[in-house]
PAZAPA-4460 file (N, C-alpha, C; in steps of 0.05 Angstrom, whole numbers, plus 32768, in hexadecimal, padded with zeros to 4 digits):
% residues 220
    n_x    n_y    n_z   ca_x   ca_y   ca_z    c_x    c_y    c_z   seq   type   mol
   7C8D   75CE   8EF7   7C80   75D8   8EDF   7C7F   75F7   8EE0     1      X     A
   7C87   7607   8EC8   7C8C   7620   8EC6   7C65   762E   8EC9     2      X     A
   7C65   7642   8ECE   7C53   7649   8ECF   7C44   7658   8EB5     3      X     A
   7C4F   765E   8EA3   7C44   7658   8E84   7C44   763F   8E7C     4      X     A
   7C52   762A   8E78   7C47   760F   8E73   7C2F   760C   8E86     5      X     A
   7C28   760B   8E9D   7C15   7604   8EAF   7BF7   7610   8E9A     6      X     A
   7BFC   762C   8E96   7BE8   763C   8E8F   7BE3   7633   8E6C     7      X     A
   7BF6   7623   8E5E   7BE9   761C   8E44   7BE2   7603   8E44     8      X     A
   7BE8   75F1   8E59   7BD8   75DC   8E5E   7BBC   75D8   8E70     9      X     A
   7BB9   75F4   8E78   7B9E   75F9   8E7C   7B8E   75FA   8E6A    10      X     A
   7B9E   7614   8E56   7B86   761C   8E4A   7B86   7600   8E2F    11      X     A
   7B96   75ED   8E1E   7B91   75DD   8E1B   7B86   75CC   8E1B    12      X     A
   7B7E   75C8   8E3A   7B67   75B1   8E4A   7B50   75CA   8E48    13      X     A
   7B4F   75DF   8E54   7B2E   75E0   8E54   7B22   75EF   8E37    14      X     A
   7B34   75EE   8E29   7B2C   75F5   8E09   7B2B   75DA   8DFB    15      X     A
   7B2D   75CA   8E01   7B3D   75B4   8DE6   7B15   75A8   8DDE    16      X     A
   7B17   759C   8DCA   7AFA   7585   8DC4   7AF2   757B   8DD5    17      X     A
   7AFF   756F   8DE5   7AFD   755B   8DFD   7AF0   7561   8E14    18      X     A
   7AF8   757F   8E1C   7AEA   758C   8E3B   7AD3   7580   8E30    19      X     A
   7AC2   757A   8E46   7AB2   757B   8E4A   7A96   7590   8E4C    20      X     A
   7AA1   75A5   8E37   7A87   75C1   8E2D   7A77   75B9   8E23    21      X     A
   7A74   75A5   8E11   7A53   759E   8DFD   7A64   75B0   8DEA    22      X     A
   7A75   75C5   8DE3   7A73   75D1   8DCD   7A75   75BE   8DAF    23      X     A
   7A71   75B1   8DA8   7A6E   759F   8D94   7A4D   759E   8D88    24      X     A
   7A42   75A2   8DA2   7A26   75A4   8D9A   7A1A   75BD   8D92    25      X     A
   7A32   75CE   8D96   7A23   75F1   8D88   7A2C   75F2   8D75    26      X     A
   7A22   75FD   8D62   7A29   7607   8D3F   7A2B   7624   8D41    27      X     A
   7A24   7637   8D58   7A22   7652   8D57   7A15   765B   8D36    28      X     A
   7A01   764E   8D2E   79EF   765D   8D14   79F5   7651   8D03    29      X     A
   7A16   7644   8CFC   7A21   7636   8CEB   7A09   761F   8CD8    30      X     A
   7A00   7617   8CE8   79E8   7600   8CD6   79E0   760F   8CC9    31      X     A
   79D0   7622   8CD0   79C2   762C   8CBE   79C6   7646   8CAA    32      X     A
   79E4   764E   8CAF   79E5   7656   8C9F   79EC   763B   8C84    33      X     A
   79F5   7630   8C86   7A00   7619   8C73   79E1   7607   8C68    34      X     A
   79D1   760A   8C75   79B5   7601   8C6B   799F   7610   8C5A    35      X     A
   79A9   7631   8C61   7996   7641   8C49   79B5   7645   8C37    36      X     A
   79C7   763C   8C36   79DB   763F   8C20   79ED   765F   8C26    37      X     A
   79EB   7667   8C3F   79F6   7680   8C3A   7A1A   7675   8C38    38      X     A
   7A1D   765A   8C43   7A3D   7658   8C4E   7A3B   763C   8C3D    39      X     A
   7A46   763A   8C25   7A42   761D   8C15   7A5E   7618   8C0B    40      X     A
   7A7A   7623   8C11   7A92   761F   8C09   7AA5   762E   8C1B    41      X     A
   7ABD   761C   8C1D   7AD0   7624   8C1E   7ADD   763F   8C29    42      X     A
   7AD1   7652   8C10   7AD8   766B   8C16   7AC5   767E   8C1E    43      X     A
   7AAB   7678   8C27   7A9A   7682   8C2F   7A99   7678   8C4B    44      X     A
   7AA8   765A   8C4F   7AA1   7658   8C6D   7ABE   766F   8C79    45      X     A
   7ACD   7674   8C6E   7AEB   767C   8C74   7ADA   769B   8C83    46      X     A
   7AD3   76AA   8C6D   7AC5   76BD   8C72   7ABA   76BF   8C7F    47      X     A
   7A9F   76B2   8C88   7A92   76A9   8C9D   7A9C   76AC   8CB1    48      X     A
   7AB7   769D   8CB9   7ABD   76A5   8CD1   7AC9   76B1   8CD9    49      X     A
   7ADB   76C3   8CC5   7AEA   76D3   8CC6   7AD4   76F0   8CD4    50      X     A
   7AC6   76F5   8CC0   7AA5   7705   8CD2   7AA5   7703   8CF1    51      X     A
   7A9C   76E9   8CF3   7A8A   76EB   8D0B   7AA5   76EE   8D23    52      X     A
   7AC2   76DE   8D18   7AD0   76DE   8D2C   7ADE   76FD   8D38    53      X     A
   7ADA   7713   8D1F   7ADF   7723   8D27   7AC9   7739   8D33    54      X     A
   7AB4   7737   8D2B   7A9F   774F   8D29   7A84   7748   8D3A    55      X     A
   7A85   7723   8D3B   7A69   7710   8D48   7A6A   7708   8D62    56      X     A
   7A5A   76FA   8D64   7A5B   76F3   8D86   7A79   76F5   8D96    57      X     A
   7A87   76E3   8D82   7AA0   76D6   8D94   7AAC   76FA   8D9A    58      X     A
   7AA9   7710   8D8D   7AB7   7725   8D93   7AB1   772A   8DAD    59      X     A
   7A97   772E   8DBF   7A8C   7730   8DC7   7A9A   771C   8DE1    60      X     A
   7A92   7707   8DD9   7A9E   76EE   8DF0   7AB7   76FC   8DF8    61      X     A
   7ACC   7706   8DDE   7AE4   7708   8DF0   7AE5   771A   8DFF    62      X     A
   7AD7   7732   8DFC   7AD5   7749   8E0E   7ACE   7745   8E29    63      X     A
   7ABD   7734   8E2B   7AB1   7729   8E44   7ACA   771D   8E51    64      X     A
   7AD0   770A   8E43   7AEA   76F1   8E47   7AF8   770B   8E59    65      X     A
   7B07   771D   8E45   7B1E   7728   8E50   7B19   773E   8E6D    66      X     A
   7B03   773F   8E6A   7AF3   7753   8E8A   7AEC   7740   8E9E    67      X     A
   7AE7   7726   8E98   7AE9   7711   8EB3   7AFC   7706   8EB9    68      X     A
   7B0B   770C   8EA6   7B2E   7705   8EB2   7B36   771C   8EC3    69      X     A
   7B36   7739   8EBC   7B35   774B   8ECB   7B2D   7749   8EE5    70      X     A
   7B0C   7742   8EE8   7B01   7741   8F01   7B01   772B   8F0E    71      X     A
   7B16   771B   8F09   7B0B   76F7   8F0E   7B11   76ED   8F2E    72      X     A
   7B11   7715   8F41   7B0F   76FF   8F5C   7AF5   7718   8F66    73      X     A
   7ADF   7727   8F56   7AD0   772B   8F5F   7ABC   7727   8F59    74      X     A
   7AAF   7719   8F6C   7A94   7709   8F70   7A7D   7720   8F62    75      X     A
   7A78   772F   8F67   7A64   7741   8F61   7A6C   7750   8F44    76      X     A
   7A85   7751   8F37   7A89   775B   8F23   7A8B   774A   8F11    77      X     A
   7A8B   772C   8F0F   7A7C   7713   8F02   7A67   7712   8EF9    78      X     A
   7A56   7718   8F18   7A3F   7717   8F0D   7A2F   772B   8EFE    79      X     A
   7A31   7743   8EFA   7A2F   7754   8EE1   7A36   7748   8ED2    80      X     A
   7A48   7744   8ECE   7A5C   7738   8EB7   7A4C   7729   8EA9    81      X     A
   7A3B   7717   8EB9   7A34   76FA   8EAF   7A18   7708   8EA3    82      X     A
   7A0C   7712   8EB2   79EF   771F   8EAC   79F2   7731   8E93    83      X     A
   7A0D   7739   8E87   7A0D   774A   8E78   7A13   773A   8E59    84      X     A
   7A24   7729   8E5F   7A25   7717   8E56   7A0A   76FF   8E4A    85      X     A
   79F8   7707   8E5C   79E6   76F2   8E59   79CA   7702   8E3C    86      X     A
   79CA   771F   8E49   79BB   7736   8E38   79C9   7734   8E1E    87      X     A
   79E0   7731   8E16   79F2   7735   8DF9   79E3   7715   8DEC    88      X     A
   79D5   7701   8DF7   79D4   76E9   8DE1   79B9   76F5   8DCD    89      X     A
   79BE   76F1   8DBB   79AB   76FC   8DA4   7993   76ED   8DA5    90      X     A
   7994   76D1   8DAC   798C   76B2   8DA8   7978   76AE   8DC0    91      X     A
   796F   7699   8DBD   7968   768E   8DD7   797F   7673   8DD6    92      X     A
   7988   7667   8DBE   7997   7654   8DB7   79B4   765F   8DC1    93      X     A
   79B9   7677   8DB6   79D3   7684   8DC2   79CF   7687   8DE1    94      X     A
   79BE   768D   8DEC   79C3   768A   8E0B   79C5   766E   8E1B    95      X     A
   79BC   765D   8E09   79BE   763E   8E17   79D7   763C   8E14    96      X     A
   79DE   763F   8DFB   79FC   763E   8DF9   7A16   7641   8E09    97      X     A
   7A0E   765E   8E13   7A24   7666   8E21   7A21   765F   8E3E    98      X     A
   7A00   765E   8E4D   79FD   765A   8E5F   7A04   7638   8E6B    99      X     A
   79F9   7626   8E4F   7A03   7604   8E5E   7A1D   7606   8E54   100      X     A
   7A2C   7611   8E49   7A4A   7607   8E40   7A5B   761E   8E59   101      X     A
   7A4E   762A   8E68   7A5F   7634   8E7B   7A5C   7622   8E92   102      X     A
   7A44   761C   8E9F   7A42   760F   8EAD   7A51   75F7   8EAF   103      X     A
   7A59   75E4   8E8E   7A66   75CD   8E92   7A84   75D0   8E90   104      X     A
   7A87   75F1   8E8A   7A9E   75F5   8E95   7AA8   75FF   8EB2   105      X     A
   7A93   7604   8EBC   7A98   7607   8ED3   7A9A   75F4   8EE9   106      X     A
   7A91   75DC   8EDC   7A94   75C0   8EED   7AA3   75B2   8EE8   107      X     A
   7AAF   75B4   8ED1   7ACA   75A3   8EC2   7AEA   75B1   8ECC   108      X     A
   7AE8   75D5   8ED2   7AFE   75DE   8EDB   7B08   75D6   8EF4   109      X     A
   7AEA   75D0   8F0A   7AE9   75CE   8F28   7B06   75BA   8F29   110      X     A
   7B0C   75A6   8F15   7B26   7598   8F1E   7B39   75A4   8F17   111      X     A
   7B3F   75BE   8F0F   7B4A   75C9   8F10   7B56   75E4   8F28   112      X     A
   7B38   75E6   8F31   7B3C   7602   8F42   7B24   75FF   8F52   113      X     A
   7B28   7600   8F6C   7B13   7606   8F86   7AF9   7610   8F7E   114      X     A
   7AE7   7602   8F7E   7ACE   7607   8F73   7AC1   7629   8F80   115      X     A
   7ACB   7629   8F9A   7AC0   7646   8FA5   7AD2   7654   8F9D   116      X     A
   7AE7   764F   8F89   7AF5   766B   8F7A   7AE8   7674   8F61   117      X     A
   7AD2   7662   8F54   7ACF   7660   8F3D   7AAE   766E   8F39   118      X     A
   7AA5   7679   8F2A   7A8E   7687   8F24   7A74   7676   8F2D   119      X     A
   7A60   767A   8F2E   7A43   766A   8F2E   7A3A   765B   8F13   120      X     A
   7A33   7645   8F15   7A2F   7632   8EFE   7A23   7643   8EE9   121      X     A
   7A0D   7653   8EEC   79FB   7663   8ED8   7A11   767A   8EC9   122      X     A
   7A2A   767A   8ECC   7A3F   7694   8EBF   7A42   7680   8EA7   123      X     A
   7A47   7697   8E96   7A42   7692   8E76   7A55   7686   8E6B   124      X     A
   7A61   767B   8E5B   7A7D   7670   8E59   7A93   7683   8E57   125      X     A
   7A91   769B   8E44   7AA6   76A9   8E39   7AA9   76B6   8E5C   126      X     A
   7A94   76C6   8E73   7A9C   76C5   8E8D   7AB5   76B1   8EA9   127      X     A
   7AA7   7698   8E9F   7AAA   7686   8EAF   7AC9   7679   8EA1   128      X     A
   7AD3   7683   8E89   7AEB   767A   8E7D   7AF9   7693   8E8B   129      X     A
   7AF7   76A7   8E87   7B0D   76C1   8E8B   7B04   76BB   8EA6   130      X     A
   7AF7   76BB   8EBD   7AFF   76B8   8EE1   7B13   76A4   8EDB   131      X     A
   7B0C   768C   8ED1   7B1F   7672   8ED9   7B38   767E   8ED0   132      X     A
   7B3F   767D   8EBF   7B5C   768C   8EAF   7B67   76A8   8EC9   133      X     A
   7B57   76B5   8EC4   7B64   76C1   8EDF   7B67   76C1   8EF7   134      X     A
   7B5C   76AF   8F01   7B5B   76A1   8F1E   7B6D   768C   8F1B   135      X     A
   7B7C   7683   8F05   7B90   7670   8EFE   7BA7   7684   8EFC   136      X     A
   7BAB   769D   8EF5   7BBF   76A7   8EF0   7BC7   76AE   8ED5   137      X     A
   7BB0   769F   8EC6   7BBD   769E   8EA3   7BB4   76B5   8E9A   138      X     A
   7BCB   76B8   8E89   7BC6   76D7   8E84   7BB7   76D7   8E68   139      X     A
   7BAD   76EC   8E67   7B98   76FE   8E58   7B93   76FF   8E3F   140      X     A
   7BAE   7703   8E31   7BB0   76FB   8E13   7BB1   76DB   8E0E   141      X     A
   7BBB   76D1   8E1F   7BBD   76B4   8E1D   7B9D   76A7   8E16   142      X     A
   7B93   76AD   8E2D   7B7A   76A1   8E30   7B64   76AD   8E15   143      X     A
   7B5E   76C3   8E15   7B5A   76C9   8DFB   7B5C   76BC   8DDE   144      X     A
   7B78   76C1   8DDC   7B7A   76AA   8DC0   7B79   7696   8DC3   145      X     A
   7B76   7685   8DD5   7B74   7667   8DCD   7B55   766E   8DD0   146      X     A
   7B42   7675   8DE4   7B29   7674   8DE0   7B1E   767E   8DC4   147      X     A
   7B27   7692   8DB3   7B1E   769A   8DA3   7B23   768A   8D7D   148      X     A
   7B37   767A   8D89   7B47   7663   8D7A   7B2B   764D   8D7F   149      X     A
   7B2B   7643   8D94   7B19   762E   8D9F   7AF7   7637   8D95   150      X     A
   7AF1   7653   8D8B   7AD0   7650   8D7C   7ADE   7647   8D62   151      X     A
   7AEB   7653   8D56   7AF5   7653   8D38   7AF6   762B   8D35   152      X     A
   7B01   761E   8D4F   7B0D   7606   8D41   7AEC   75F6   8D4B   153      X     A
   7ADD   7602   8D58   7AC7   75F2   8D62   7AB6   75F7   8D4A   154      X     A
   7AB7   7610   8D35   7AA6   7613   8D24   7AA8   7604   8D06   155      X     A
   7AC5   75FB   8D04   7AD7   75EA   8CF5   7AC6   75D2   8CF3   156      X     A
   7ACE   75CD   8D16   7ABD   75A9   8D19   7AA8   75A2   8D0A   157      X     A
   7A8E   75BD   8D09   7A74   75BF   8D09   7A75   75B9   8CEE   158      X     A
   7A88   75D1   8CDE   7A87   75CE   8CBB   7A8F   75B1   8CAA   159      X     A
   7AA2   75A4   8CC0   7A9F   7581   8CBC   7A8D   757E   8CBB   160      X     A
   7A79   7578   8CCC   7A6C   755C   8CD8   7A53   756B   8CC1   161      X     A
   7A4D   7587   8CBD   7A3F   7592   8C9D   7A44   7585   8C89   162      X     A
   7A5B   7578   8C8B   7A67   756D   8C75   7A6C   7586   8C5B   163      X     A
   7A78   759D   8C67   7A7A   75B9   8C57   7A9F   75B8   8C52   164      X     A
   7AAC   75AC   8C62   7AC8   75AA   8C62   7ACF   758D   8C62   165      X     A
   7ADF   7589   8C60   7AF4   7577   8C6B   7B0A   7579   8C78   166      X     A
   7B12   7568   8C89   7B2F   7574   8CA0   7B4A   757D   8C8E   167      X     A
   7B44   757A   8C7E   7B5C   7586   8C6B   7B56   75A8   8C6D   168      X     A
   7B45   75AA   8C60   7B34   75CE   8C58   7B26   75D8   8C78   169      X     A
   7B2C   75CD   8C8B   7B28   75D9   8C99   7B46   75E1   8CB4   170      X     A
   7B50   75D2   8CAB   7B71   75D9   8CAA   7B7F   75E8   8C96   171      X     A
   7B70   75EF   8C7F   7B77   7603   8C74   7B6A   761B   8C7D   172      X     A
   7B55   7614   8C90   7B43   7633   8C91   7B4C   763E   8CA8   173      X     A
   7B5B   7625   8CBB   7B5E   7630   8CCF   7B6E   7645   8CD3   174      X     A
   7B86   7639   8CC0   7BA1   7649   8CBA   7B9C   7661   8CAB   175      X     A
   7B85   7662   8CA3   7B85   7685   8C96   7B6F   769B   8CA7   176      X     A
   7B5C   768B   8CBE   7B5A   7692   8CD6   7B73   769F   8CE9   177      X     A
   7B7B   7691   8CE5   7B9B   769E   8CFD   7B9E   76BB   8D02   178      X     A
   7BA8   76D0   8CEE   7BAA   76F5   8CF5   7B87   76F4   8D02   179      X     A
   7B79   76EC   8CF5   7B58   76F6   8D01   7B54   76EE   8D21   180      X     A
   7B5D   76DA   8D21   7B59   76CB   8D3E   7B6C   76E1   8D51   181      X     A
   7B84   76E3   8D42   7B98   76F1   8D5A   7B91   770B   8D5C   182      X     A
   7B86   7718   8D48   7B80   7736   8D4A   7B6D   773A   8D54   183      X     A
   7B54   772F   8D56   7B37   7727   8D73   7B43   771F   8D8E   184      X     A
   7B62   7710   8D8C   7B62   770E   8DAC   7B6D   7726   8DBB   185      X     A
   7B7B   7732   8DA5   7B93   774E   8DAA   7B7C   775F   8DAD   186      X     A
   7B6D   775D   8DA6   7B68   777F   8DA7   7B55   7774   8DC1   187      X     A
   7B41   775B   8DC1   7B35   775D   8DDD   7B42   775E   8DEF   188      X     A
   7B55   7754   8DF0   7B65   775C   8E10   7B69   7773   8E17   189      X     A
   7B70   7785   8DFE   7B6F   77A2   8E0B   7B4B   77AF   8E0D   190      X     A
   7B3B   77A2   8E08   7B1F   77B4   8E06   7B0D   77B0   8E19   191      X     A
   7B03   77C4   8E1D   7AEC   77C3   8E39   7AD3   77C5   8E30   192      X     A
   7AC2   77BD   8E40   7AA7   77BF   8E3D   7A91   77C9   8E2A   193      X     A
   7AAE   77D9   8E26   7A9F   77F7   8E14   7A9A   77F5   8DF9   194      X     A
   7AB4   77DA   8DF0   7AB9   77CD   8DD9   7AA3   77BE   8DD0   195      X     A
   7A92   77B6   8DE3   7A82   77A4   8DD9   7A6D   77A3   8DC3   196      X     A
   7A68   778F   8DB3   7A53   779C   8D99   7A5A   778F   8D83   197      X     A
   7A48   7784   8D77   7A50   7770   8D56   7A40   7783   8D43   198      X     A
   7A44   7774   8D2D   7A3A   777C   8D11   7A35   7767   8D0C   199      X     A
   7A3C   7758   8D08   7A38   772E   8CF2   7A18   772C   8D00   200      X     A
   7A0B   773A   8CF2   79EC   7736   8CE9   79E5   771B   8CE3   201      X     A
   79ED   7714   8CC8   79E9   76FA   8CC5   79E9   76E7   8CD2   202      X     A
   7A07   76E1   8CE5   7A0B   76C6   8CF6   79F7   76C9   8D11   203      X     A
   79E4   76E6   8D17   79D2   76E9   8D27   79B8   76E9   8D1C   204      X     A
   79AE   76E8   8D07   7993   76E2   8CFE   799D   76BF   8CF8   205      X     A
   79B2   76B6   8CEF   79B6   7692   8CF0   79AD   768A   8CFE   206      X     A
   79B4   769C   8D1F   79AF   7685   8D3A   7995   7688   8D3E   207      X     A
   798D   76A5   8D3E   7966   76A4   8D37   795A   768C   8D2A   208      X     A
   7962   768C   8D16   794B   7683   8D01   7957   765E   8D04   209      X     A
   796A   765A   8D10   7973   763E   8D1B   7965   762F   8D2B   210      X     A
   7957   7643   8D3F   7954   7638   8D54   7931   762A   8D46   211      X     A
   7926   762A   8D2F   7914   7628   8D24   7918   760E   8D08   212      X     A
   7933   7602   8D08   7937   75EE   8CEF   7936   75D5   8CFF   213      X     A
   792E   75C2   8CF8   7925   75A8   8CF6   791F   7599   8CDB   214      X     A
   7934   7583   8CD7   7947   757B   8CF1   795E   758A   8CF1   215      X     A
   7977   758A   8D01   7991   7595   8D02   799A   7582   8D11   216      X     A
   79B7   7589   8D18   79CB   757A   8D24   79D7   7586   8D38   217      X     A
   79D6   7599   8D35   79E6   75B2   8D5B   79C6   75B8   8D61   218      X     A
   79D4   75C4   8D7B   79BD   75D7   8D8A   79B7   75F4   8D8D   219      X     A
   79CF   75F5   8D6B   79D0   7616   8D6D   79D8   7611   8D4F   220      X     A
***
């Protein structure tokens, strides 16, 4: 097996629905924005994520992503990483988030890679994805866009099960996602620390004011 096939059947398995992350159970704000009506069609959810995927959390994730790939055989420069990572959740909902969906990635990779190569259960996901990827060898841009592909298609799921799309329209949204997705993974791979920083206000007062609706259906 070539060693790029190796590395897109990684990131395939630990991106796909199936890993074992819980991500199915986070909406990242999505409920609620779709509950006070800010995101009620089509072209408002398009927007929506076209926002957040460039300017919102996930920008953020990838910066991290692409600096733990960087550092992904030092132990002590992780853990900043992770701690810094951990200060950026807006939420208390956003930090569960990243904190149990890293952890169950960090126990789902172990069959993949020597558990004492791999970060401490408490590293955040977008951390605990860029060590694995680089402690695998996969390179940088790779890992990036499929991760940054993988919120977009996890946020899709969410706008189903809202019953805001259908798998048709959200195969249309995905496909006009595409330049947005690739131009967040391009430019994170080249950006450092320094990059870090959103604007999508909204999809961060969502996860606020989320963590307060009853009933809902995610945990975010």
């Amino acid at each position: 097996m070539s060693a790029d096939t190796r590395a897109l059947l990684r990131l395939m398995s630990w991106l796909s629905p199936v890993f074992p992350t819980g991500g199915f159970a986070y909406s990242a704000g999505l409920e609620e924005a779709v509950a006070v009506g800010t995101v009620d069609s089509e072209p408002s959810l398009a927007a929506w994520l076209k926002a957040g995927t460039a300017r919102g959390a996930p920008w953020n994730d990838a910066v991290l992503l692409a600096e733990a790939h960087r550092v992904s055989h030092d132990t002590a420069a992780l853990a900043d990483l992770s701690a810094l990572a951990r200060a950026l959740a807006v939420s208390a909902e956003r930090h569960r988030e990243i904190i149990d969906q890293g952890a169950a990635f960090r126990d789902a990779a172990a069959a993949w890679i020597a558990p004492d190569a791999l970060p401490p259960r408490e590293t955040p996901l977008p951390v605990a994805v860029g060590a694995a990827a680089g402690v695998s060898g996969i390179g940088r841009a790779a890992a990036l866009a499929a991760f940054v592909n993988t919120f977009a298609t996890n946020q899709l799921q969410c706008a189903i099960r809202l019953s805001l799309t259908g798998q048709s329209g959200a195969a249309r949204i995905l496909a006009g996602l595409e330049p947005v997705i690739a131009e967040t993974a391009t430019r994170a791979a080249e950006a450092t620390l320094d990059d870090l920083g959103t604007c999508a206000i909204g999809s961060d007062i969502a996860s606020m004011n989320h963590e307060m609706r009853q009933p809902r259906l995610f945990l975010s």
